[in-house]
C-alpha positions in Angstrom: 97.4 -133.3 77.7 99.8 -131.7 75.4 103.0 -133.0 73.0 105.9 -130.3 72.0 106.7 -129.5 68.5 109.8 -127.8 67.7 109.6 -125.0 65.6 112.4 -122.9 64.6 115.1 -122.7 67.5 112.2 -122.2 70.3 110.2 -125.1 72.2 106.7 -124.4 72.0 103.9 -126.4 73.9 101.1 -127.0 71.4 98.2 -128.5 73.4 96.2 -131.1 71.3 93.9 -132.4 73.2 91.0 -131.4 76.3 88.1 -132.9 77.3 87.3 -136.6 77.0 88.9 -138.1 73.4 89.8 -141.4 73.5 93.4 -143.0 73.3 92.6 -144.2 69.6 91.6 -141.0 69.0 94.7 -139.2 69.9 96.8 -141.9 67.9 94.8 -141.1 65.2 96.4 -137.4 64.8 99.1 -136.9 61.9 101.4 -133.9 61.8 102.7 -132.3 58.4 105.3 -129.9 58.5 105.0 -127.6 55.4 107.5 -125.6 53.6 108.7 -123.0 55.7 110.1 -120.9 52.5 107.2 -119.0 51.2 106.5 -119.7 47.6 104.1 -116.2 46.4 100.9 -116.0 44.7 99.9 -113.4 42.4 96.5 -111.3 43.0 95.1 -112.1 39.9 91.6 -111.7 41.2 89.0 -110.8 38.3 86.1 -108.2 39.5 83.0 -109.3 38.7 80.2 -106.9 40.2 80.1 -104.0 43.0 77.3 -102.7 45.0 76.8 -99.6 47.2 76.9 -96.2 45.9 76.0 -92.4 47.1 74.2 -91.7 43.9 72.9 -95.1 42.6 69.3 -96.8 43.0 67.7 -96.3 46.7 68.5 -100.1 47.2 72.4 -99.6 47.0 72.6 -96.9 49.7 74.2 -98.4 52.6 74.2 -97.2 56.2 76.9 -100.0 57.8 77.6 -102.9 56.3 78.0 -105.3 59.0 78.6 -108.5 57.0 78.7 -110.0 53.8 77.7 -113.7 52.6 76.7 -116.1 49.9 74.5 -119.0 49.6 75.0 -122.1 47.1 73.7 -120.3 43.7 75.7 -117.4 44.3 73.7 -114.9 45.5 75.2 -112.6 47.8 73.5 -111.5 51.3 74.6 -107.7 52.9 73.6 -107.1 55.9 73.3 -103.4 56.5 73.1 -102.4 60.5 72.1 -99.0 60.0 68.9 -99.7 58.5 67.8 -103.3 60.3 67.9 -104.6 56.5 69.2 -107.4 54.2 69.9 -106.9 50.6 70.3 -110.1 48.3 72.1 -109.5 45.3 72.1 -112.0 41.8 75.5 -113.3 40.7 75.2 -110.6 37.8 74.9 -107.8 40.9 71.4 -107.0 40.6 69.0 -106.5 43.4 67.1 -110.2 43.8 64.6 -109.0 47.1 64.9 -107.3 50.5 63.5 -108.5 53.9 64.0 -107.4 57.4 63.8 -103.9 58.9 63.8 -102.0 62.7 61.2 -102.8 64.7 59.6 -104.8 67.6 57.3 -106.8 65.4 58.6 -110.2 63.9 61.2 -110.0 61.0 62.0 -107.0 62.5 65.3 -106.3 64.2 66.5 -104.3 67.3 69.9 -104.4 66.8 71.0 -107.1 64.3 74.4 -107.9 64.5 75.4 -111.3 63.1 74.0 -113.1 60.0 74.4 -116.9 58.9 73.3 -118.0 55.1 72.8 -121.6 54.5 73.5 -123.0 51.4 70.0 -123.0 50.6 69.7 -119.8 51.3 67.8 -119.8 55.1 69.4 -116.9 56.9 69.8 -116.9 60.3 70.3 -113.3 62.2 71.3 -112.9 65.8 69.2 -109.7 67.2 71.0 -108.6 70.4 68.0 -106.0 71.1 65.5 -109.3 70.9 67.9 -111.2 72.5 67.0 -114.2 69.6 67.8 -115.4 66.3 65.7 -114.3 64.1 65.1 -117.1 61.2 64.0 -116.6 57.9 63.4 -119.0 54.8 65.0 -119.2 51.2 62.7 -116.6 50.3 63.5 -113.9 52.8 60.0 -114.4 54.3 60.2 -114.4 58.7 59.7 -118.2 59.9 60.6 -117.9 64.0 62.2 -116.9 66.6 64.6 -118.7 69.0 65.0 -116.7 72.0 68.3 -116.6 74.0 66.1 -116.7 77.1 67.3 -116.4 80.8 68.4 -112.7 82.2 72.2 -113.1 82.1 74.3 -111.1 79.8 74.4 -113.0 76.5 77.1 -113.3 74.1 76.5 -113.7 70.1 79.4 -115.3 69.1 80.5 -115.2 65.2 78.2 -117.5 63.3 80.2 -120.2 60.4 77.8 -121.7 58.4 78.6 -125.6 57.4 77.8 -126.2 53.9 74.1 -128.1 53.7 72.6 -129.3 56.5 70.6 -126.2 59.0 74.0 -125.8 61.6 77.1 -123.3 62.3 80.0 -123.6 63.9 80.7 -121.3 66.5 83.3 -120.5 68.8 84.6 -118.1 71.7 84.9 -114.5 69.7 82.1 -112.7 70.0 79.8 -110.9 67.2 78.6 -108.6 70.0 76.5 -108.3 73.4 73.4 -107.8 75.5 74.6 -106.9 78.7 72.3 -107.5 82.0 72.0 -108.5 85.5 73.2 -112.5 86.2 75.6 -114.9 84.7 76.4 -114.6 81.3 75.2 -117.1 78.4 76.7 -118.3 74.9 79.5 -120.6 74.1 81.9 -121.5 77.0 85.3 -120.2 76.5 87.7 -121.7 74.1 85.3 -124.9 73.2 84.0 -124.9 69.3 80.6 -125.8 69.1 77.9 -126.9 66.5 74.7 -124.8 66.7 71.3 -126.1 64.9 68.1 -124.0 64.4 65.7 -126.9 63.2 63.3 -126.5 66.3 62.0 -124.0 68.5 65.1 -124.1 70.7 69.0 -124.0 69.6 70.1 -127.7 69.9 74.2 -127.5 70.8 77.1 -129.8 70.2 80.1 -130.0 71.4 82.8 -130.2 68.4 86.3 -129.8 70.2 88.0 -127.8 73.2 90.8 -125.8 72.6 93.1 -124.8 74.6 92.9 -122.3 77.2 96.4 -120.2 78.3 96.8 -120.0 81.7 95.7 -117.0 83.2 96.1 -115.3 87.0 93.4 -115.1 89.5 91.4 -112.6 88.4 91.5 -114.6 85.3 92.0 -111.8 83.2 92.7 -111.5 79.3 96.6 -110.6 78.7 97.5 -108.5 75.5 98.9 -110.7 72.5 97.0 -113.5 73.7 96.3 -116.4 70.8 92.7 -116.1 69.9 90.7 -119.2 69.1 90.7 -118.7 65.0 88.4 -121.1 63.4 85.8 -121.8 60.3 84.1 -124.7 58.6 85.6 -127.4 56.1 83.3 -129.6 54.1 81.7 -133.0 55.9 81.5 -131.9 59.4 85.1 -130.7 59.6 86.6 -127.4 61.0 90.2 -126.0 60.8 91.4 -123.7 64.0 94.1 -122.2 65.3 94.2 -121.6 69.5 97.9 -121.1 70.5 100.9 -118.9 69.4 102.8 -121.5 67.0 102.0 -121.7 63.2 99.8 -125.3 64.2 96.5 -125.5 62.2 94.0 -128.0 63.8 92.2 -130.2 61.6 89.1 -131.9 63.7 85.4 -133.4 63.6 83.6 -134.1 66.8 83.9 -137.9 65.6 87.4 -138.1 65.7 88.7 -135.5 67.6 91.7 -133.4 66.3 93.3 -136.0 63.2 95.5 -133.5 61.8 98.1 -130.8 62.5 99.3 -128.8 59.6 102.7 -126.9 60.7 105.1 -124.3 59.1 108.4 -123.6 60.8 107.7 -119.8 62.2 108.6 -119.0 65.9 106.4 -116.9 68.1 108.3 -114.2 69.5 109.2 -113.3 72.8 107.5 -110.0 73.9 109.8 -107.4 74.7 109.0 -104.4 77.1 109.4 -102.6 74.1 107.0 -104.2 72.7 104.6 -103.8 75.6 105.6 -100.3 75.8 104.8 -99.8 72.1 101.6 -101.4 72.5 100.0 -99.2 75.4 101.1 -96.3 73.1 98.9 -97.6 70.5 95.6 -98.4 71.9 96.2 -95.0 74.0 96.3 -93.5 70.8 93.1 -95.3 69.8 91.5 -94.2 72.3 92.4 -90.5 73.1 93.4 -89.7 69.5 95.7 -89.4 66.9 97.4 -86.5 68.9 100.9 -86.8 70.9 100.8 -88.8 74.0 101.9 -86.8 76.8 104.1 -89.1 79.8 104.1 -87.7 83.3 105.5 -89.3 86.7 101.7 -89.4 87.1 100.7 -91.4 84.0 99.7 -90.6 80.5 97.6 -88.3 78.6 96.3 -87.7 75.5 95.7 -84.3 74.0 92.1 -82.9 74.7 91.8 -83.7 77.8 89.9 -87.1 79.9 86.7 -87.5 81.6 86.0 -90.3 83.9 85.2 -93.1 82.0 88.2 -92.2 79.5 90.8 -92.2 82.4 89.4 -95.6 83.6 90.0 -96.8 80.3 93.4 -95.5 80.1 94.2 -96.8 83.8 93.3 -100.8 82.8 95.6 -99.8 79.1 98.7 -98.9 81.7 98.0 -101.9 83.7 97.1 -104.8 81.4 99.3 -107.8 81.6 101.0 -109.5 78.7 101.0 -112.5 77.1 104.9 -113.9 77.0 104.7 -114.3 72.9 103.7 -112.6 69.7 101.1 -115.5 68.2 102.1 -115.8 64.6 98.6 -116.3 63.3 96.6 -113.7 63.2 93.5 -114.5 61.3 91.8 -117.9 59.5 89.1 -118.0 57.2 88.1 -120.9 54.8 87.0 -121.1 51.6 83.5 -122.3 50.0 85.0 -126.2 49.5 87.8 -126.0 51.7 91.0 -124.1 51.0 92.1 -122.8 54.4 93.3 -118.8 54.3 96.3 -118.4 57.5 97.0 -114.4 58.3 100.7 -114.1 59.9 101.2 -111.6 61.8 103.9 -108.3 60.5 106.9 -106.7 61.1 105.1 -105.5 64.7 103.2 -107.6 66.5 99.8 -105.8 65.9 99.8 -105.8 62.1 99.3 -107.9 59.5 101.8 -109.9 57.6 101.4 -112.3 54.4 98.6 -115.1 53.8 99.2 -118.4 53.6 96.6 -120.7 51.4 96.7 -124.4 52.8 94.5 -127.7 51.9 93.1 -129.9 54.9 94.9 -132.6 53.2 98.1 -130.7 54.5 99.1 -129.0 50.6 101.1 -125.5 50.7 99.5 -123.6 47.7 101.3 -120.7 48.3 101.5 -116.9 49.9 100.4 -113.0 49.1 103.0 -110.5 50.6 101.9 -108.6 53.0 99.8 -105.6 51.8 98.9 -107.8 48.6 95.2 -108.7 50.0 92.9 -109.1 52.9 91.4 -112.3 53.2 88.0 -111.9 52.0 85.1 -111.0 54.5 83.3 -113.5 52.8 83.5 -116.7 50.4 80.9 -118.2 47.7 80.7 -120.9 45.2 82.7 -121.0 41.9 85.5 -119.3 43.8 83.4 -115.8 44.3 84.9 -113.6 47.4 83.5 -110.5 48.4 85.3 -107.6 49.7 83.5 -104.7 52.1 85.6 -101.8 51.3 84.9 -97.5 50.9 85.1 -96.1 48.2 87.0 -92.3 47.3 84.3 -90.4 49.1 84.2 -93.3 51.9 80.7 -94.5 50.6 80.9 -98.4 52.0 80.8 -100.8 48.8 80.7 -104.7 48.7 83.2 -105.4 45.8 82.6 -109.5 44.4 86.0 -110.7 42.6 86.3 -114.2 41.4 89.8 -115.9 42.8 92.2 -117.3 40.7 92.3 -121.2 39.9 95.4 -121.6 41.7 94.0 -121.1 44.8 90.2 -121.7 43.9 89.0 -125.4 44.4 88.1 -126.6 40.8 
């Protein structure tokens, strides 16, 4: 089932609904259209501590930062992948304990490549080598783990942790991958789920569907496709973003989707010079920064190929497209609520300014582009954090405080 929106001068179909939600349910929904001029914000943001250094104390000394979080006091979590290690850190940005390492043995990590942090600060950690979550307790002392289980290939999707309670949201992009023999396990495509880790087994709930863009036969994903963007919203709530219109879903597995927030920006057509631009790019990725080389026979890359490089390059020159240029590009939210929307740039794979909604359907405002990134993770008391390198690319997690205008005091 779907309604059309008009945004703009273009007619876009914004599917709503999937799955079994009630008639009352899909009266319920209300639309807002927001301001389509951009009012802009100011990055005022205040530092308040950074960690990771080349010369510091041992405890600072980072190998890959894979992710970043806070639990309800403030602390902040770092995951470091290198090392099989998690490093909390005090709200004054000293070093509070340590757990987890590389190993076989429990507590100990394969290759640990996801991390949730409850409120009260439980962590959860998904171990592709175990093929498990790996829970531990406020402390940072090992409780269990929660095998995946079967002999499939598995997916670890990103983890969203809802504020209280012992769930995350999850929903089709994927953290990372164990890759074997049978059918493959994790969330089905495009649905958001609620995952809980009280037992011995991962309990799962179905939260909403989004919607899925049609696809050919061999059911293939298309470049410029509209990724299913979503995170958590206080009380059950979670805000996403599934096709190529500016339409943020508000929805709650009660009630289905009840609210559409909407800013007049339409998707753009893809050109072939955008596709053409496009494989140019991820060639360039992929063979190097060097001149790409067009022959009647195809494209190369200087330095040469190898096998599983000219596959590579084969399935860039003969991916399929989607027909528009999704204007969101990324969605985070905030510890109580305020909803972060990155637009896309100027070209279609870069980033453009951020919009900072309410659930309740408020326009706070916008940073230009190049201004900020939305923050790789959010705390209490409007704390972000920021992973960043520093001038001799040392990895650092940089904590800043947002401003009140778009904190939720």
């Amino acid at each position: 089932m779907a309604r059309r929106y008009r945004f703009g001068t273009t007619l876009t179909a914004i599917p709503l609904l999937a799955g079994t939600l009630s008639v009352a349910k899909v009266l319920a929904q209300e639309t807002i259209e927001l301001p389509g001029e951009d009012r802009w914000l100011e990055t005022r943001f205040e530092e308040v501590y950074r960690v990771g250094s080349a010369d510091g104390e041992v405890w600072q000394e980072f190998g890959n930062v894979r992710q970043a979080a806070f639990d309800g006091a403030g602390n902040l979590y770092v995951l470091d992948l290198l090392a099989g290690r998690v490093v909390v850190v005090t709200p004054g940005g000293e070093l509070l304990r340590e757990f987890g390492r590389l190993g076989e043995g429990p507590g100990e990590f394969r290759h640990a490549i996801e991390m949730a942090v409850m409120a009260d600060g439980r962590v959860v950690i998904a171990d592709a080598g175990h093929r498990a979550y790996q829970i531990f307790d406020a402390y940072g002392a090992y409780e269990r783990r929660i095998p995946v289980g079967g002999e499939g290939s598995h997916t670890f999707p990103w983890m969203f942790p809802e504020r209280g309670g012992e769930s995350v949201v999850v929903g089709s992009r994927m953290a990372g991958a164990f890759y074997g023999g049978g059918s493959s396990i994790g969330p089905p495509a495009r649905v958001i789920e609620r995952w809980t880790f009280t037992g011995e087994e991962l309990a799962r709930e179905t939260i909403v569907q989004g919607w899925e863009p049609p696809r050919g036969d061999e059911n293939r994903r298309r470049a410029f496709e509209p990724e299913l963007q979503v995170d958590v919203l206080p009380g059950g709530w979670v805000a996403y973003s599934d096709s190529s219109a500016y339409a943020i879903k508000i929805a709650s597995s009660e009630t289905g989707i009840s609210r559409l927030l909407t800013r007049p920006f339409s998707p753009e057509p893809v050109t072939e010079r955008m596709e053409r631009a496009e494989r140019d790019r991820r060639l360039r990725e992929l063979l190097g920064q060097g001149s790409l080389i067009r022959t009647p026979d195809g494209v190369r890359g200087v330095g040469g190929g190898g096998r599983e490089r000219n596959r590579w390059v084969e399935q860039i020159e003969t991916m399929e497209f989607f027909e528009e240029v999704p204007i969101v590009r990324g969605l985070r939210t905030s510890w109580n609520g305020r909803i972060w929307v990155q637009r896309r740039g100027d070209e279609p794979h870069e980033d453009g300014p951020i919009d900072i909604l309410t659930p309740d359907g408020r326009y706070l405002g916008s940073y230009r582009t190049g201004a900020t990134r939305i923050p790789n993770a959010f705390g209490p008391e409007g704390l972000a954090a920021f992973i960043e390198r520093d001038e001799v690319d040392v990895q650092t997690v940089v904590v800043k405080r947002l401003p009140r205008t778009v904190r939720e005091d």
